[in-house]
N, C-alpha and C positions, 0 to 999 in steps of 0.2 A: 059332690066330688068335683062336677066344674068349674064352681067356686075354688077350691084350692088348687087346681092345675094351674090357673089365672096368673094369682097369687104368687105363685109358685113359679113362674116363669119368670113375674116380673122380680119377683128376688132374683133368680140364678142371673137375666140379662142387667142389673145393676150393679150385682158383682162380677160382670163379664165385661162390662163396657168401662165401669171404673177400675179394673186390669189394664183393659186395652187402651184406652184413650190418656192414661194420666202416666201408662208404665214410661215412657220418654222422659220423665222428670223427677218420678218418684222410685222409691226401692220398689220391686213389683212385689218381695216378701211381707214389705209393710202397707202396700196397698192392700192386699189380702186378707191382712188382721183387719186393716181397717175395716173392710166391704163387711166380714163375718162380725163384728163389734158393732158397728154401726146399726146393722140389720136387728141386733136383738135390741138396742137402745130401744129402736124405735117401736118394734114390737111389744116391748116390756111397756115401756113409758104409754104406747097408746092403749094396751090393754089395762097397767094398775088406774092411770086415769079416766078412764072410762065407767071402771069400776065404784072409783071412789066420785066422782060426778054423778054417779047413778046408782049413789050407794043403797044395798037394800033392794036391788032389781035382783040378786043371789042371795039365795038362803040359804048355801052353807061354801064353808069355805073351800072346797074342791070345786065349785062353780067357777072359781077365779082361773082353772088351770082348765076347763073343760071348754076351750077354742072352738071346737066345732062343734059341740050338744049345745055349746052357752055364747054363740057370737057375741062379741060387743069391743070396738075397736075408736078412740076418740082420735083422727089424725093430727088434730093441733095440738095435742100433747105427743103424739107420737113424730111430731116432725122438731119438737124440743127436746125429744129426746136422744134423734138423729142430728140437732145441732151440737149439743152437750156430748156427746160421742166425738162428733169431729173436731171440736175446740179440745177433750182433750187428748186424742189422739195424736191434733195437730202439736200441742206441745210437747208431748211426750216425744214428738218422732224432731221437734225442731222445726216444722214445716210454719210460715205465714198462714195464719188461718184465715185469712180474708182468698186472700190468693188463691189456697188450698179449694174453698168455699166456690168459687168462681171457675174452676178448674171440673169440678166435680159437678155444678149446676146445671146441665143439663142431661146427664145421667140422675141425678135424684128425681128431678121430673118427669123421665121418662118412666121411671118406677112408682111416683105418683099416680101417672097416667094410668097403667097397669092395674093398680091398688084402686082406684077410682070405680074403672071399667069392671073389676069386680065388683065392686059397691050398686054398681049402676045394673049389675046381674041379679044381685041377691034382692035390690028391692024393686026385683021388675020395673026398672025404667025411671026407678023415684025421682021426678023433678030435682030435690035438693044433691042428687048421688049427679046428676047432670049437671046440675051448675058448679060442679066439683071439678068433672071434665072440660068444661069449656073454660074454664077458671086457669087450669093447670096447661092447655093448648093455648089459648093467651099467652101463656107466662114464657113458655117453651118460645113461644113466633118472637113475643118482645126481648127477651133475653138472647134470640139468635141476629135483632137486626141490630141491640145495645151492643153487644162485643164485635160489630164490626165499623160502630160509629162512636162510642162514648170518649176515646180520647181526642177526636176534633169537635168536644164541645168546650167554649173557652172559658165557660165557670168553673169547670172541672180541674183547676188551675195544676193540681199534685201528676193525675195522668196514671196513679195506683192503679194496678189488680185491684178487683172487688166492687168496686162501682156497679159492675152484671150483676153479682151476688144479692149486694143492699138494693139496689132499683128493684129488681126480679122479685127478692123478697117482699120493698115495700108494696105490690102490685099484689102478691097474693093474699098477703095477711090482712090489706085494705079490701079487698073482694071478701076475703074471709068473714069478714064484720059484716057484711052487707047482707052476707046467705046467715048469718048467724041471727041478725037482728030480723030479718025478713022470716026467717023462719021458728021465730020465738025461742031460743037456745038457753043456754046455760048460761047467764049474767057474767058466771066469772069466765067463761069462754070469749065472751064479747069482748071481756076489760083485759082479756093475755091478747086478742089478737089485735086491739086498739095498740097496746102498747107495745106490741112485736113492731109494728108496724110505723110506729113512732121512732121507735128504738134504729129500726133501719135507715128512714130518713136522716134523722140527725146523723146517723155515721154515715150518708154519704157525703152531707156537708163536711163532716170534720176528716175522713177520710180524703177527699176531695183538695184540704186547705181551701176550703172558701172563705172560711169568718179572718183568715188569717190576709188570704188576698183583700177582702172589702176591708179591713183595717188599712192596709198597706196603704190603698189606694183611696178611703179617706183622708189619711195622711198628707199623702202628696199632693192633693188638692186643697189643703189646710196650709201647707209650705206656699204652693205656689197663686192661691186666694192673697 
């Protein structure tokens, strides 16, 4: 049961905070959908993955739907499911989903957090449910000192919303790999958060207009060589 008060919190305070902190900007009607849509993404997405990762750990099919007789909850699928939610949310509503993404990012980690700390209950203290939390407290610190310095860094040529988002991601998903490999996981778990993690760096070069400025400014030194 203290397991899902936990749990339970950390849902009600991530759809409370993404109410409060984002209603300034967005419809508060469609924050709402969002908060309750998003939440089952992730839920669904980490429990069918979990499932099918560990297929065969349930022998019959109501194991799938039995949450608290049958735990098992995979969060790197369940945080792609909470992406995929908010990309299409965000188009659905018009919203920049990078923006959107960065707007929302520390609110999701706080619910990370939440979701962790339950983790870090149910398996008394397990090392890997800990390196989950220090993981996601990192992420919270670096993402709160990145949004008050990334646009006075001068690579950063565009000056976009999302920078927070893609950096803050590439940090988690690259720690991800490290508790994954260290902890002998699921090969294809290694190769989605290698590649989440990929995927975010490059967007924040391309996000950024980096490859666009170092062309620029090869150029001009090509003119004036």
């Amino acid at each position: 049961m203290s397991l899902a008060i936990i749990r339970v919190i950390g849902i009600i305070l991530f759809l409370y905070l993404t109410w409060r902190n984002l209603r300034g900007d967005y419809s508060e009607e469609k924050l709402i959908s969002f908060g309750w849509i998003s939440v089952v993404f992730f839920l669904v997405f980490g429990r069918i993955g979990f499932g099918l990762l560990n297929f065969g750990i349930w022998k019959n099919w109501t194991d799938w739907f039995s949450v608290w007789q049958k735990p098992g909850m995979d969060y790197l699928m369940a945080t792609l499911g909470f992406i995929t939610a908010s990309f299409w949310i965000s188009k659905v509503n018009q919203w920049k989903f990078f923006a959107f993404m960065e707007d929302n990012l520390k609110n999701y980690l706080v619910f990370m957090l939440f979701i962790m700390f339950d983790e870090v209950v149910r398996t008394r203290f397990g090392i890997e449910s800990l390196a989950y939390v220090v993981v996601f407290i990192i992420a919270y610190i670096i993402s709160v000192w990145l949004s008050k310095k990334y646009r006075s860094f001068v690579w950063y040529r565009s000056g976009k919303k999302g920078f927070v988002f893609l950096a803050t991601s590439f940090l988690v998903f690259l720690l991800t790999t490290g508790i994954l490999f260290w902890f002998k996981k699921n090969i294809f778990l290694m190769i989605l958060s290698v590649l989440a993690s990929l995927i975010s760096f490059v967007g924040l070069f391309i996000l950024g207009e980096v490859f666009q400025s170092l062309s620029v400014n090869k150029r001009r030194k090509n003119e004036t060589g």
